[in-house]
C-alpha positions as CSV (number, residue, x, y, z in Angstrom):
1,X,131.3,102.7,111.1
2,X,129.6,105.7,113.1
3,X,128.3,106.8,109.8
4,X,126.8,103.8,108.7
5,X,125.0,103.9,112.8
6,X,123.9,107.2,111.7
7,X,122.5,106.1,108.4
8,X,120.2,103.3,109.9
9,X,118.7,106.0,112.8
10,X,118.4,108.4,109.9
11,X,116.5,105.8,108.2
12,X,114.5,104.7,111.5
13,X,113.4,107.8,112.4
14,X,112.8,108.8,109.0
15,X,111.0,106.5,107.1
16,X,107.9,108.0,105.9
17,X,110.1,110.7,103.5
18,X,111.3,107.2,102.1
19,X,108.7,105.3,102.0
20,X,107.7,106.5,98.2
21,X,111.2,105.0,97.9
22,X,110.9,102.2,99.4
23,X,107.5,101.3,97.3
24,X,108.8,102.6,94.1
25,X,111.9,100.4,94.3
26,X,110.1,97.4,95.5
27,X,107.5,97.5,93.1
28,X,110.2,98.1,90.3
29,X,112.0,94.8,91.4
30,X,109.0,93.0,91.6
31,X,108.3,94.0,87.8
32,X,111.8,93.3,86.8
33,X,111.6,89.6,88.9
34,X,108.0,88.5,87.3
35,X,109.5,89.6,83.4
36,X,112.6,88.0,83.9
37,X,111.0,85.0,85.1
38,X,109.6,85.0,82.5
39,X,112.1,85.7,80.0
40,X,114.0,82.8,81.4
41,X,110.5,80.6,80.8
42,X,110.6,81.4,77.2
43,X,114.0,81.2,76.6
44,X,114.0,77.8,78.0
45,X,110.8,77.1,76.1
46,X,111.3,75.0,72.7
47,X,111.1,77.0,69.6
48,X,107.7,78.3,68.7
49,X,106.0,80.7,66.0
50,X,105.8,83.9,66.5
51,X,104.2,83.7,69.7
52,X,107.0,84.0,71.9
53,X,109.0,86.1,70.1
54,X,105.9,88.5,70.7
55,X,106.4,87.5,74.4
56,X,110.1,87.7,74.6
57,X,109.6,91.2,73.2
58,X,106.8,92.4,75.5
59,X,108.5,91.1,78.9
60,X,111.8,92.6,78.0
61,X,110.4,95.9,77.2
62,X,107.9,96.0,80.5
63,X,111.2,95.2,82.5
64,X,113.2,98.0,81.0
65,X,110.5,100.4,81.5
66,X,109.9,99.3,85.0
67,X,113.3,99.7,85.9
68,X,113.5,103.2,84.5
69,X,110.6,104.5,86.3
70,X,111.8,103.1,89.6
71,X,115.1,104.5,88.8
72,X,113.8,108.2,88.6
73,X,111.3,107.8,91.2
74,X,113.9,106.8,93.5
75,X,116.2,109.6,92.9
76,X,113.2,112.0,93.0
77,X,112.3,111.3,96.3
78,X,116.4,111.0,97.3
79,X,116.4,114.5,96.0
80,X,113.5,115.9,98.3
81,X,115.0,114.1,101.1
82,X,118.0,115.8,100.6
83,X,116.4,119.2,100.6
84,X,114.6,118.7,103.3
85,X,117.6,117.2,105.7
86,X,119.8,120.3,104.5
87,X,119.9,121.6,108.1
88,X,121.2,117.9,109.6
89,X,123.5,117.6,106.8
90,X,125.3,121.1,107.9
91,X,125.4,120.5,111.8
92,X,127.1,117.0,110.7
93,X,129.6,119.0,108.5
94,X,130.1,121.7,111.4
95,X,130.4,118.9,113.8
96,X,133.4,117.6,111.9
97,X,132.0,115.3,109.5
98,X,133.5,115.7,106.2
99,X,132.0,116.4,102.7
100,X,132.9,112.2,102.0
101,X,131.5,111.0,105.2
102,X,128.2,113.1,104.7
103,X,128.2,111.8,101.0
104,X,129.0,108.0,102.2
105,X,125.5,108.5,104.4
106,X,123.4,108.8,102.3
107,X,125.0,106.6,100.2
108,X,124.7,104.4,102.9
109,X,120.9,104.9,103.7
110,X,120.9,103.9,99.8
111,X,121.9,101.1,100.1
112,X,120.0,99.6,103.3
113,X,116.9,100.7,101.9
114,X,117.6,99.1,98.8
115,X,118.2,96.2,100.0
116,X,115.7,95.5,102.0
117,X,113.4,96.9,98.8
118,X,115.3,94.5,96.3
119,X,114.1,91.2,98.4
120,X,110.9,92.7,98.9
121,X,110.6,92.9,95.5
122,X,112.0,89.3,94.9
123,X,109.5,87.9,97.4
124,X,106.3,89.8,95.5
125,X,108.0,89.0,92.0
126,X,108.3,85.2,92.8
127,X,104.7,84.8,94.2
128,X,103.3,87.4,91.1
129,X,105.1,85.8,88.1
130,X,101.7,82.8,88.5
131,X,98.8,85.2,87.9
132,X,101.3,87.2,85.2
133,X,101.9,83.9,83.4
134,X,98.5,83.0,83.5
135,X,96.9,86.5,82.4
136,X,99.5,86.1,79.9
137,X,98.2,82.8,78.5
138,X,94.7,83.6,78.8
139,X,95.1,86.6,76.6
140,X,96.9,84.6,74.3
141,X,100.1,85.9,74.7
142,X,101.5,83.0,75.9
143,X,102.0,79.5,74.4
144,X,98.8,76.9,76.4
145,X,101.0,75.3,79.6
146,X,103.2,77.9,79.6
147,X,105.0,78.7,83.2
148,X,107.3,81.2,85.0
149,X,110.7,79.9,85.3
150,X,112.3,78.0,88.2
151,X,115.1,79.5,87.8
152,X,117.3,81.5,90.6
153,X,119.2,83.8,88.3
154,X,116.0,85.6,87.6
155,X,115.5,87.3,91.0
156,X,119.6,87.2,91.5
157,X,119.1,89.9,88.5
158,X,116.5,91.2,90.1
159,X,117.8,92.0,93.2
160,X,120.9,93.5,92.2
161,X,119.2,95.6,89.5
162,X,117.2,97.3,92.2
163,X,120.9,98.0,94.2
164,X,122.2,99.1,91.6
165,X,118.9,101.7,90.5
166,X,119.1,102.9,94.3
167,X,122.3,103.8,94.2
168,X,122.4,105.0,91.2
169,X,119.6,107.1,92.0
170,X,121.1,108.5,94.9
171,X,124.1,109.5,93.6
172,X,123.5,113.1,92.5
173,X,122.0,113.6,95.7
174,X,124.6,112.3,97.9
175,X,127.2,114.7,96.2
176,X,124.5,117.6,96.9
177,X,124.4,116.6,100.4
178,X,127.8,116.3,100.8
179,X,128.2,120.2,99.2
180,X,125.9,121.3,102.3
């Protein structure tokens, strides 16, 4: 529990080594939200030509490759932050922390950030997923009357994806903190 206090004041006080982060990761949910809604609006579409097929194909690939970028950016700047907190990191380990509990800070920064990134993410990918369905449409991409998806299992996906990509992304460098 102390270690998790000093992961949110780590993350207080040190928020603008994060930020890039914080925007990569929010951005990269927002991506993954607005293509899955509307994945989930073609899959729940009626049959077409080739059309959505073409659609399916384009979302599901723009999603992928969001979450990739996000993914590296994320551990990128994890990396940095790392480097650069090497002196904290060794007064916590020659203050009694061990190698786990440094590792499980970071870890736990991780997570906080990502979640707050993953529903900011949700929150811009539900209010995008309009002007993405209609820029789809008006390119002709989409079938006429086409619309993103109602659905809740689309940002559910969304969200998690992005906690899972920040931790993932953190991983190496929690173990190379924890080496300090």
């Amino acid at each position: 529990m102390r270690m998790l206090r000093i992961a949110l004041t780590s993350l207080t006080t040190r928020w603008p080594s994060l930020l890039g982060a914080f925007l990569a990761l929010a951005l990269g949910v927002a991506m993954t939200a607005v293509m899955l809604l509307g994945l989930a609006a073609a899959l729940d579409a009626p049959p077409g030509g080739g059309e959505l097929v073409s659609l399916v194909a384009a979302l599901g690939t723009a999603g992928g490759v969001s979450a990739f970028v996000s993914a590296f950016v994320v551990a990128s700047t994890y990396s940095y932050a790392v480097v650069r907190r090497r002196r904290e990191f060794g007064l916590l380990r020659s203050a009694g922390a061990t190698r786990a509990q440094v590792r499980r800070t970071v870890l736990a920064e991780a997570l906080l950030l990502g979640a707050v990134a993953s529903a900011t993410g949700c929150l811009l990918g539900r209010l995008g997923a309009p002007a993405l369905v209609r820029w789809l449409s008006g390119v002709g991409m989409a079938p006429p009357g086409f619309a993103p998806s109602g659905s809740a299992w689309p940002l559910h996906a969304a969200f998690w994806t992005g906690l899972l990509v920040a931790l993932g992304g953190v991983a190496v460098a929690a173990r190379r903190a924890g080496r300090v």
